[in-house]
C-alpha positions in Angstrom: 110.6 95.9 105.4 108.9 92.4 105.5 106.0 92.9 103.3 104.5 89.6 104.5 104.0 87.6 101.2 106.8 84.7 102.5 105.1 81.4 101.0 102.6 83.1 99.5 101.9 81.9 95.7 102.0 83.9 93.3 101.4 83.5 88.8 102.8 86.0 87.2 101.4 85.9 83.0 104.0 87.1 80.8 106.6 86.7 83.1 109.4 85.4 80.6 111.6 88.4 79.9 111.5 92.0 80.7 108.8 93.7 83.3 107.4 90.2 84.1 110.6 88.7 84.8 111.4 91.6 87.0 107.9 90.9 88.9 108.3 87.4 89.1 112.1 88.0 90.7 110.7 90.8 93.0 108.3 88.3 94.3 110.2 85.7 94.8 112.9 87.9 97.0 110.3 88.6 98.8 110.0 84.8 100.0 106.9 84.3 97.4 106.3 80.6 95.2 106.4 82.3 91.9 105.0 80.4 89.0 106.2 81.5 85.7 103.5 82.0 82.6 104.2 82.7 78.8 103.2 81.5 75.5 106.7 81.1 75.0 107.9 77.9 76.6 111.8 78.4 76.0 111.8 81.2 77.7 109.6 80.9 80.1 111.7 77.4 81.2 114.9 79.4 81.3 113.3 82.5 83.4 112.0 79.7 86.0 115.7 78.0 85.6 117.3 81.1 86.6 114.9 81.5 89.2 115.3 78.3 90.7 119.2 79.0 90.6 118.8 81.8 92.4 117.1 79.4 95.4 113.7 80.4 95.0 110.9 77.9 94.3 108.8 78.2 90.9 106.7 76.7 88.7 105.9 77.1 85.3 102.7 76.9 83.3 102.8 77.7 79.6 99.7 79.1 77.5 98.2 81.9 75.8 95.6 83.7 78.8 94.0 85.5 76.2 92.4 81.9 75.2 89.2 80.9 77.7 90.2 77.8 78.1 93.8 78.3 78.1 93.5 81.1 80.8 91.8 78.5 83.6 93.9 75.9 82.8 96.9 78.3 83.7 95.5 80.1 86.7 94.3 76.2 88.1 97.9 74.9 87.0 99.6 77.1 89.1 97.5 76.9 91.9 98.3 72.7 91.8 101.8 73.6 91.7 102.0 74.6 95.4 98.7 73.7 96.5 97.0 77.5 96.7 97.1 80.8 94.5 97.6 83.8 97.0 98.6 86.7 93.9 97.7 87.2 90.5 100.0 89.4 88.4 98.2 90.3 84.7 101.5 91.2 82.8 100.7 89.2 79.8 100.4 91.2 76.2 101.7 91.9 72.8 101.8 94.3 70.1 104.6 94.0 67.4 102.7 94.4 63.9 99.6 95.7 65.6 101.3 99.1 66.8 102.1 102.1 64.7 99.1 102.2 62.5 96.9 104.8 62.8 92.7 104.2 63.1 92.1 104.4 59.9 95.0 102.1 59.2 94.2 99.7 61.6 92.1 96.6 60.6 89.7 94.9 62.8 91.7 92.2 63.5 94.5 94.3 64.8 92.7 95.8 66.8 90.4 93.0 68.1 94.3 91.6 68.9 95.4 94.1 71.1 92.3 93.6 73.4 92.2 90.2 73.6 96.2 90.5 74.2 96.1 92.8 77.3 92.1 93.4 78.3 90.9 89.7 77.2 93.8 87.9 79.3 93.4 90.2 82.6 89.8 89.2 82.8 90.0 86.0 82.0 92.4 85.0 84.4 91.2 87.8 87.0 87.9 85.7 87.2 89.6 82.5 86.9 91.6 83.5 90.2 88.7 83.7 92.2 88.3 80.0 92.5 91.7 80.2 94.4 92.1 83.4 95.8 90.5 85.5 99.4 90.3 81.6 101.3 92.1 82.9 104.4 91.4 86.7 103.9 94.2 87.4 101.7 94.5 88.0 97.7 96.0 90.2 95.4 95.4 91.1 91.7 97.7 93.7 89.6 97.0 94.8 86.6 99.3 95.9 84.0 98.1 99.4 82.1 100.1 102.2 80.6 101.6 105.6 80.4 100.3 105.6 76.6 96.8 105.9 78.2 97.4 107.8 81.0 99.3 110.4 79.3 96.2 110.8 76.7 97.4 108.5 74.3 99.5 109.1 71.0 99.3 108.5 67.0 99.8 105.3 66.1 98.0 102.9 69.4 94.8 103.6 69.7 93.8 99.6 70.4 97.0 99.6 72.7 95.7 102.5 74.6 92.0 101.3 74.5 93.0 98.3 75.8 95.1 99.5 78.6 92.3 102.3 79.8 89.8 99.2 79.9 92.4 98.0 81.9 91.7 101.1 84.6 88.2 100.8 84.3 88.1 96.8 84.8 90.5 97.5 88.3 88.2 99.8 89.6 85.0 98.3 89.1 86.5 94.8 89.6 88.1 95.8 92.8 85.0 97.2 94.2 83.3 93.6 93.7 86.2 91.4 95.5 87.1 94.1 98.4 85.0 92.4 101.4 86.7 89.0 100.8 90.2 90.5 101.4 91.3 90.9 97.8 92.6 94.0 96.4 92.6 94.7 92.4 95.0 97.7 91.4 96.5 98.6 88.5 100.2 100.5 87.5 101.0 102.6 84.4 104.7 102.4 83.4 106.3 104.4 81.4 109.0 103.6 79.6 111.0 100.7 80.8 114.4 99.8 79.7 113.6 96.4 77.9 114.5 94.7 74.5 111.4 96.8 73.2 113.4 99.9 73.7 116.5 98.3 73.0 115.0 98.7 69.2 114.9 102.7 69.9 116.9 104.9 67.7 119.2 107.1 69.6 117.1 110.2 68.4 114.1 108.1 70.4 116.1 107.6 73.4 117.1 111.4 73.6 113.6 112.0 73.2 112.3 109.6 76.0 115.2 111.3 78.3 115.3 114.6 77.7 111.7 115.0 78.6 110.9 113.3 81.5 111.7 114.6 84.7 114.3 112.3 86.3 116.0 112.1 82.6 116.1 108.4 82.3 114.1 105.4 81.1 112.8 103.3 84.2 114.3 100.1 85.4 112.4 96.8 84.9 113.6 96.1 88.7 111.4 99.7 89.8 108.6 98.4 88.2 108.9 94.9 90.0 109.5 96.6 93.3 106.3 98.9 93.1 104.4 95.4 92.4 105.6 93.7 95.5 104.6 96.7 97.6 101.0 96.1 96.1 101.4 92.7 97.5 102.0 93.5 100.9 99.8 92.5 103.3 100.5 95.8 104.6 99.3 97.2 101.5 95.7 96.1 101.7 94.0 99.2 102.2 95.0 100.3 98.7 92.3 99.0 96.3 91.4 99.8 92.7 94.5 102.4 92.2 96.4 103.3 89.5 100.0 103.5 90.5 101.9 105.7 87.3 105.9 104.4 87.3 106.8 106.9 84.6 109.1 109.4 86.2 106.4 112.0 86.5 105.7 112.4 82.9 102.6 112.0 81.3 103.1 112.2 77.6 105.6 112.5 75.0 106.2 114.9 72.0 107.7 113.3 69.2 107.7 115.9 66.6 
């Protein structure tokens, strides 16, 4: 199926390992310009290396979108790179010492990180895009939330999952703003992908993950990127502020 995106341009924030990487090389089999963001410039430089390898044509601009100024610079960097910005993908985010403390553990700061790491970044860039995107009719904005909101949340990530259902509720209202100019703003929920995140799982963890979901595996960066190029379509533009769940058909997890 052509999906319609060949030449197209697309940024893809946190694209330098795991689900973004996947995005980014979904895209770019689909004939899209990918350009390549993270705050991490080694990585991001080999991502767009292997990309560029692989024949496809990328960029790369380097910055932290949860910064204002940062974010603009980023979304207007990549639209110089090939001259127009035709897909936004929101992957950026980060959690490492913020995670696994419950609320009345959690300082401010940890919290107030979270936000700005996932919510922050999607807006800024999101309104940063519009400068660029809908021109000729055609844009596209996907936002990255999560199974750990969807599923009702667990111990342990309350900002994580506050910041990923103000993810939802930015789509949808966002979505219902840009519509009439021919961009669409949805959102997917995956659940557990198979990453370097849950490379750090205990095999206890892993049996737990497994033996309750439904299709008894963890998902496949490559499933998430291929639900995001669907999104992109231009067959897919009757589909606006939805939340797409990639988690197997399981909601939650009990870890006790």
């Amino acid at each position: 199926m052509d999906l319609g995106i060949a030449d197209c341009v697309a940024l893809v924030t946190g694209a330098a390992r795991g689900i973004g990487r996947a995005e980014a090389f979904a895209l770019a089999r689909e004939g899209a310009n990918v350009v390549v963001n993270d705050v991490d410039r080694e990585a991001a430089c080999e991502c767009a290396a292997e990309l560029a390898d692989a024949g496809f044509e990328v960029a790369v601009a380097i910055g932290d979108v949860s910064d204002p100024d940062n974010a603009k610079r980023v979304v207007d960097e990549a639209a110089a790179s090939f001259g127009r910005l035709d897909i936004l993908v929101n992957n950026a985010g980060s959690g490492g010492e913020h995670l696994g403390h419950l609320v009345e553990d959690t300082s401010a700061d940890s919290w107030q990180a979270l936000l700005d790491s996932h919510l922050t970044s999607t807006f800024l860039c999101s309104k940063a895009a519009l400068a660029h995107l809908g021109t000729d009719g055609f844009g596209r904005i996907i936002n990255t939330s999560s199974m750990n909101f969807t599923g009702g949340g667990r111990p342990g990530v309350a900002n994580y999952s506050a910041a990923k259902a103000g993810i939802l509720g930015f789509t949808r209202t966002f979505a219902k703003e840009v519509g009439r100019r021919g961009i669409t703003v949805n959102a997917i929920a995956p659940g557990y992908v198979e990453t370097a995140l849950i490379a750090g799982f205990t095999e206890d963890q892993r049996c737990v993950v497994t033996s309750q979901n439904p299709t008894g595996r963890f998902c496949q960066a490559d499933e998430v990127g291929a639900v995001v190029a669907f999104l992109c379509a231009r067959q897919s533009g009757y589909i606006n502020g939805s939340l797409i769940c990639i988690d197997g058909g399981k909601r939650d997890y009990h870890w006790s």
